[in-house]
N, C-alpha and C positions, 0 to 999 in steps of 0.2 A: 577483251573481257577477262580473258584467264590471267594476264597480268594485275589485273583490279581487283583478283581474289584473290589473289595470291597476296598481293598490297597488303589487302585488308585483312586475312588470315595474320600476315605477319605482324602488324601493328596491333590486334586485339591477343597474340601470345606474348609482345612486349609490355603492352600495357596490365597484364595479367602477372605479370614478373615485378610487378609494383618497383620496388627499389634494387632489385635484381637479387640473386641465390644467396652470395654473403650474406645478405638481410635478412632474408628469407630463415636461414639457418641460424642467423642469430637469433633471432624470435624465438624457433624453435628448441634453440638453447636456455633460453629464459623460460620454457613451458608454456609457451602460448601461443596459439594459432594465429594463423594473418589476418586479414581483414574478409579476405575471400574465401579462407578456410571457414570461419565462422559462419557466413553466411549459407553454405554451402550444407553445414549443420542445422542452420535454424531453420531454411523453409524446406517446404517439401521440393522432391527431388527433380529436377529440371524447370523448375519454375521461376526461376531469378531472370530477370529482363533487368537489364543494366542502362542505368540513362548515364549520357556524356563519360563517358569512357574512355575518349582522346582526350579531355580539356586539360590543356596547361594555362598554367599562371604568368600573367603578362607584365613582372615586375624585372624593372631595371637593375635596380639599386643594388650596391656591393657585389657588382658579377654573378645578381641572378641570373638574368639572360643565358648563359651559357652553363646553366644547369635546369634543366627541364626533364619532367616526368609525366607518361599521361598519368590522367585522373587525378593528380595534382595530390593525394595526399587522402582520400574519402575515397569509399566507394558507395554507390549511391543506387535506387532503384526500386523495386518492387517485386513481388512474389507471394506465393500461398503457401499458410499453416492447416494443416489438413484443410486443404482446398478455401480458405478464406483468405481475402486479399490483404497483404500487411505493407506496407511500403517499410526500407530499410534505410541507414547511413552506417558506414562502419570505417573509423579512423583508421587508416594504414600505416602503421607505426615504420613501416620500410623504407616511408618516402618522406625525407624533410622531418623526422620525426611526430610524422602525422598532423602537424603544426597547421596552423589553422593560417588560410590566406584571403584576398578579395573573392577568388576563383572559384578555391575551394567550397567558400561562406555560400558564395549561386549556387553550389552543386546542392549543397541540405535543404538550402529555400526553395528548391524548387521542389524537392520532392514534400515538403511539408506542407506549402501552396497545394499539390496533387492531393496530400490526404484529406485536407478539409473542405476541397471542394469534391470529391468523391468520396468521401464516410469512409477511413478506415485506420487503423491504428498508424502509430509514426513507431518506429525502434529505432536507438541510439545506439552503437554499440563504440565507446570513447578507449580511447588508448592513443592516446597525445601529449604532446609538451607543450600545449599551450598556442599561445600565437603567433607567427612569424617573425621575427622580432624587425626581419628587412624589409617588410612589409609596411613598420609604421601604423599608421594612420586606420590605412585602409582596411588592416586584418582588424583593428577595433570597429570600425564601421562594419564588419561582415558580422561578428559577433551581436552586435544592436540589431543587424537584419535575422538574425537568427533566433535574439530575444523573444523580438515582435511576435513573430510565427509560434513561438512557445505562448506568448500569452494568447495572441489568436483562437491556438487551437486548442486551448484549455477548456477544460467540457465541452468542448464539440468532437473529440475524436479522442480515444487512451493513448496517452504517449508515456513512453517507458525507458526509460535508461540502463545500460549494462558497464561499470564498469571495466573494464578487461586488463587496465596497465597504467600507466601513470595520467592523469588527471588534475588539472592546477590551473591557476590563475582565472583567468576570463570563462576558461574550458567547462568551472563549473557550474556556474550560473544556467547554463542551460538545462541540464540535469536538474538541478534545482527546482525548475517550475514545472518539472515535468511528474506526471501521474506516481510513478515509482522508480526507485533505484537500487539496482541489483552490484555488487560487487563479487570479485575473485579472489577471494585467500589468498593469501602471501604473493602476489603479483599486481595487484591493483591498491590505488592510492589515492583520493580526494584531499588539495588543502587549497585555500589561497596563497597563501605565501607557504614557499617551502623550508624546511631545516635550516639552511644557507641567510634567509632571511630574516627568521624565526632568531636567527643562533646575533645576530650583526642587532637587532633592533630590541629584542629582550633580554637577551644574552643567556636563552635555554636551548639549553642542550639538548639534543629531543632527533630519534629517527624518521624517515616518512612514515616507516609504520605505525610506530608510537602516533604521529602527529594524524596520520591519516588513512591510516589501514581499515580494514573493512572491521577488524575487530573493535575498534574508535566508533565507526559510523555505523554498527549494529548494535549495540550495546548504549553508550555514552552519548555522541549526538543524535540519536536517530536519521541522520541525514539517508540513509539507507536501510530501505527493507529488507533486504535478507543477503546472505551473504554465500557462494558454493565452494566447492573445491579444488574446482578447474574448468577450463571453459570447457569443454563437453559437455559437464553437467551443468553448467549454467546455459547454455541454449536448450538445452532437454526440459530443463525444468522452466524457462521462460516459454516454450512451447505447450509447455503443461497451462501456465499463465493464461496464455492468448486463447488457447477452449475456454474460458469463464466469462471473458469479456467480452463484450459486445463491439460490435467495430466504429461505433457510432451514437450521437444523443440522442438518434431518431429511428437505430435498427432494429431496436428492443433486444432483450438478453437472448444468448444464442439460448437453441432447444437442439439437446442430444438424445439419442437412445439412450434406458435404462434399464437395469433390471433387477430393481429391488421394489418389494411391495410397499407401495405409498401407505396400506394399512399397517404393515409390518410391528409387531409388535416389540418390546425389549423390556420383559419381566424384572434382568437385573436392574433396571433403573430407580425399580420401587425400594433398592434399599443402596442408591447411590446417597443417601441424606446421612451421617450419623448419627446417634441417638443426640450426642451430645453437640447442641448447636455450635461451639468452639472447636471443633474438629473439624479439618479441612477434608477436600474432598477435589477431585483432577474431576474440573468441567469440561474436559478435553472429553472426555470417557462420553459425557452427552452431548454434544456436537457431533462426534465420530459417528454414532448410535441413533444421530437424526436426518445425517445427510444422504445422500443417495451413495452407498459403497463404499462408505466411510471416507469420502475422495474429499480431503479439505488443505487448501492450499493456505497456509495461514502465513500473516504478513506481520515482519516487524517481532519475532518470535523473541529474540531476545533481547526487547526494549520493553520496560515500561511490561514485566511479565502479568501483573497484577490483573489484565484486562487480553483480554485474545481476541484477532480480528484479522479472516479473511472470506473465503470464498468457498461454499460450497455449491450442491446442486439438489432439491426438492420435486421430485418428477422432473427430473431432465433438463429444470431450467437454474440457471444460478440464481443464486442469493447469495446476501453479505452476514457475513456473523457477525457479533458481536457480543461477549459475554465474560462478566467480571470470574476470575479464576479464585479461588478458595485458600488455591495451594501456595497464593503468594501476598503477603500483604491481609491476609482475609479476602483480598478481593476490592482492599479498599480503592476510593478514584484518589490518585490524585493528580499531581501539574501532568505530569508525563502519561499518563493513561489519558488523562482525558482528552488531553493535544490528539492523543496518538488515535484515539478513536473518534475524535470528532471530525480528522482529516479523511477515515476510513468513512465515515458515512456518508460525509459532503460529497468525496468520488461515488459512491453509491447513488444517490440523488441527481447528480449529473447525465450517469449513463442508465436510471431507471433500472438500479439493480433493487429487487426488494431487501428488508432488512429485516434480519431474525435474531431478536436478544435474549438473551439468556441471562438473568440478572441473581445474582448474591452480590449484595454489595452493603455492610454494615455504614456506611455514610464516607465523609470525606477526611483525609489522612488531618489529621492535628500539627499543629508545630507551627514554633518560629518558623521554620526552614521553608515550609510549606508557605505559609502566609508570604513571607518575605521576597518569595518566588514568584511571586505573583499566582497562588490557586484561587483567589476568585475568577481572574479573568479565565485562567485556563477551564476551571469548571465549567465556566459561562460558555463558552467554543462549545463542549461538549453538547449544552442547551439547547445551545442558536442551535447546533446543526438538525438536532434530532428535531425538533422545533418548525424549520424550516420545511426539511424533507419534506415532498409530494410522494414518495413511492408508498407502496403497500409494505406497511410496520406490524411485525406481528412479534408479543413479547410475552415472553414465559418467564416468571417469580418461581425459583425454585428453593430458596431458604431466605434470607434477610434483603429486604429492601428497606432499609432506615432511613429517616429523614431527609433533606433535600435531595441525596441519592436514589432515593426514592424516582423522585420523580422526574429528576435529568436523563434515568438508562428507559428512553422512550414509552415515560408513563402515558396510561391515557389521557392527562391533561396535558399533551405534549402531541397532541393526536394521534396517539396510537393507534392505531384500526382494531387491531383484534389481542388484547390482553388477558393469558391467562395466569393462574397458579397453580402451584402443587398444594396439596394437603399441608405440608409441612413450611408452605411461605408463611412467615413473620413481616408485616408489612407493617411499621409503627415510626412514631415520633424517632424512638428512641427504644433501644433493648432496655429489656425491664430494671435490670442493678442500677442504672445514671436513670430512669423515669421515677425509680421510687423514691430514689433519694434526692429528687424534687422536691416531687409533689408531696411527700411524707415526712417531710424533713425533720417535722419537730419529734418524731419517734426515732429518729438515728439510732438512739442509743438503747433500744428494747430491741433485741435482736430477734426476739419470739412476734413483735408485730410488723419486723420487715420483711421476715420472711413469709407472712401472712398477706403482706401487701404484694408482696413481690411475685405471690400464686395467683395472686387474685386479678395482677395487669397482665401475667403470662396468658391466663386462661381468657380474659377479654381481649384482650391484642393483637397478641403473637399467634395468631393465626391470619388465615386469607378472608376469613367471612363478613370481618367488618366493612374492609372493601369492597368486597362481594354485596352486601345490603345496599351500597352506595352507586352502585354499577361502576364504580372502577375500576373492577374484574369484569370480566363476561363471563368468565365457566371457571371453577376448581375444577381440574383435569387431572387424573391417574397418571404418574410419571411412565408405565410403562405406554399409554396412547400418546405422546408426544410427539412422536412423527408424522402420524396420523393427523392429528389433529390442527400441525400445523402445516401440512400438506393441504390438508382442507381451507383451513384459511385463506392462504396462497392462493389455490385456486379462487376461492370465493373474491378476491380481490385482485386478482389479473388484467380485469377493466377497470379499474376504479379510477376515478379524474377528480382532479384537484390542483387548483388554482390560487398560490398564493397573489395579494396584492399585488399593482402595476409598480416597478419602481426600478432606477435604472441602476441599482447593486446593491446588494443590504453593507452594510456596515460591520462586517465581521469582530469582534473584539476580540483583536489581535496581539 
């Protein structure tokens, strides 16, 4: 018996040494932690249960055979984030270059298989080159089995990807389908084809970072939500992540303690508006000022700034934000805001997060460029989603909701549950200067009766009360009870049930 523990001791300190110390320290040298170091960060402490831990890979080919590793290249398992269950995969860049094999591919599908049929998130955490190349065939077939289980457990369970080091080829496709993706400054890299590739087939010259750095996929592609500074803080702050989510489509949103007054009031809000409707105004300042402790984890921060979207918490439970920002664009929607938030809502509707909007939104961006881009369809996403959604929708008009923007940022016709405004919402076809010079056309040129027209649509208009008359609003509300009131909401709609049509996938327009 003490020889079979002694066995066993020494084969889980080998397999622990992933590709052995050299490796180890070169990592290290490149600023980044191993595969076990991170894990070891992300859950809580002693809570990592390791599945398959001996496994090696059973390829022939080019004098594999007599190179063998346990765990083959992944390390795999599950664990708890402040005590909630999270199952894990984390590429071991020490072994084979973390490269993906038949072996390996069992090792992720089995823990992804675990989370869907026991409700709980999946975490990826990628730092690989891709796929065996001695493998052939079979590391493409591990990958299709790895697809699968992405589309699987898509809205059944949050799945989340991290970045950490090189990422390419087939590698990314699975990150891709998955809920979000986090990358590492100056050490991490998403592309399909790399530089070498890139440089032979179009003849641009171009680095991984250029081609695929997190500054690329924060900014420019969106392919990733947010980006850190090293991995430390990228598990801290995914940790922060996984308190908002719920572990599943059917666990309902987690509920924390709090300890901010759900009446709470915030007096400067009454003059967060400027006089002058063209003066911007940081909607960040009211999100901060409505969520519980100002704790808002927002996604996608530097894409698509014009529109803001993440996660707060209203008595203790989360909710999704949503609200057009002043300080950029005016606020207006266009392709990339509306993508960007119509993905944000859809994940909300999946895991029964509620949504709370915050709308300035003078209408939709103009231009060839725009047109050309395809912004009807993108607008439309935005539509379907909010459209769609069954959660509890509660939206606040705080200055311009203009024409069909209007009604896309989860108007009541859109079934909103609970819509209010401020005093100062302008909710109209159109701002009065392009309405008058409509409808008044043939006066153009008396500048004494446009401006008389142009008082005369401000003062019928560009207020909240026409909608108000129409029940389109439910309450004009004090910007400083805002929290309040949409805390009340919230609660009043905690139960609420709603049932779209039977049909076997809507038809997203994509």
């Amino acid at each position: 018996m003490k020889e079979i523990v002694r066995q066993l001791e020494e084969r889980r300190q080998n397999a622990k040494m992933g590709g052995g110390q050299r490796r180890i320290d070169a990592q290290h040298t490149k600023g980044k932690l191993t595969a076990r170091e991170r894990i070891e960060l992300f859950l809580d402490e002693g809570s990592f249960e390791e599945f398959d831990m001996f496994v090696e890979h059973d390829c022939h080919e080019f004098g594999m055979e007599k190179t063998k590793f346990p765990g083959d290249g992944v390390v795999t398992g599950w664990g708890t984030v402040n005590g909630r269950k999270v199952y894990i995969f984390a590429k071991d860049f020490t072994v084979f270059g973390g490269s993906l094999s038949r072996t390996h591919a069992k090792k992720i599908t089995k823990v992804q298989d675990m989370a869907i049929r026991t409700g709980a998130p999946v975490i990826g955490l990628f730092d690989a080159g891709g796929a065996r190349i001695q493998e052939g065939v079979d590391a493409l077939g591990g990958y299709g089995e790895v697809f699968t289980r992405n589309v699987m457990a898509s809205g059944v369970v949050p799945q989340i990807s991290v970045i950490m080091g090189p990422c390419a080829g087939g590698d990314v496709y699975s990150p891709a389908m998955t809920d979000f993706i986090f990358m590492v400054r100056d050490t991490s890299y998403m592309f399909v084809t790399g530089p070498d590739v890139v440089k032979t087939v179009t003849n641009e010259t171009v680095t991984a970072e250029e081609l695929g750095g997190a500054s690329i996929h924060t900014t420019k592609s969106s392919v990733a939500d947010g980006a850190f500074d090293n991995d430390v803080i990228a598990m801290t702050q995914l940790r922060r992540l996984i308190d908002f989510l719920p572990l599943s489509n059917v666990s309902g949103v987690p509920e924390r303690p709090f300890f901010d007054d759900p009446n709470r009031e915030e007096p400067s809000l009454d003059t967060l508006i400027p006089h002058n409707p063209n003066m911007p105004y940081d909607m960040k300042e009211l999100v901060l000022k409505t969520v519980d402790e100002a704790d808002f984890f927002e996604l996608q921060e530097n894409f698509a700034k014009n529109i803001i979207t993440g996660f707060g918490r209203i008595e203790g439970r989360t909710v999704g934000i949503v609200a057009n920002q002043p300080m950029v664009l005016a606020g207006v929607l266009d392709s990339d805001a509306s993508r960007k938030a119509a993905r944000f809502v859809r994940f909300c509707d999946c895991f029964e997060i509620p949504i709370v909007t915050f709308v300035d939104v003078p209408g939709f961006l103009p231009g060839t460029a725009q047109e050309y881009g395809g912004l009807i369809k993108h607008g439309a996403k935005l539509l379907f989603a909010y459209t769609e959604a069954t959660v509890p929708k509660v939206t606040v008009i705080t200055r311009k909701a203009y024409g069909g923007a209007y009604d896309v940022m989860s108007s009541k016709h859109l079934r909103g549950d609970i819509n209010y405004a401020w005093p100062t919402a302008q909710i109209a076809v159109m701002g009065a200067k392009g309405a008058v010079e409509i409808i008044h056309r043939q006066d153009l040129g008396d500048a004494e009766k446009i401006e008389a027209h142009t008082k005369a649509y401000e003062d019928r208009f560009l207020n909240p009360f026409v909608a108000a008359e129409r029940g389109y609003i439910d309450d004009v509300i004090m910007p400083h009870g805002t929290r309040a009131r949409v805390a009340r909401a919230l609660a009043l709609l905690r139960d609420k049930e709603l049932e779209n049509p039977w049909k076997k996938h809507d038809n997203l327009p994509l």
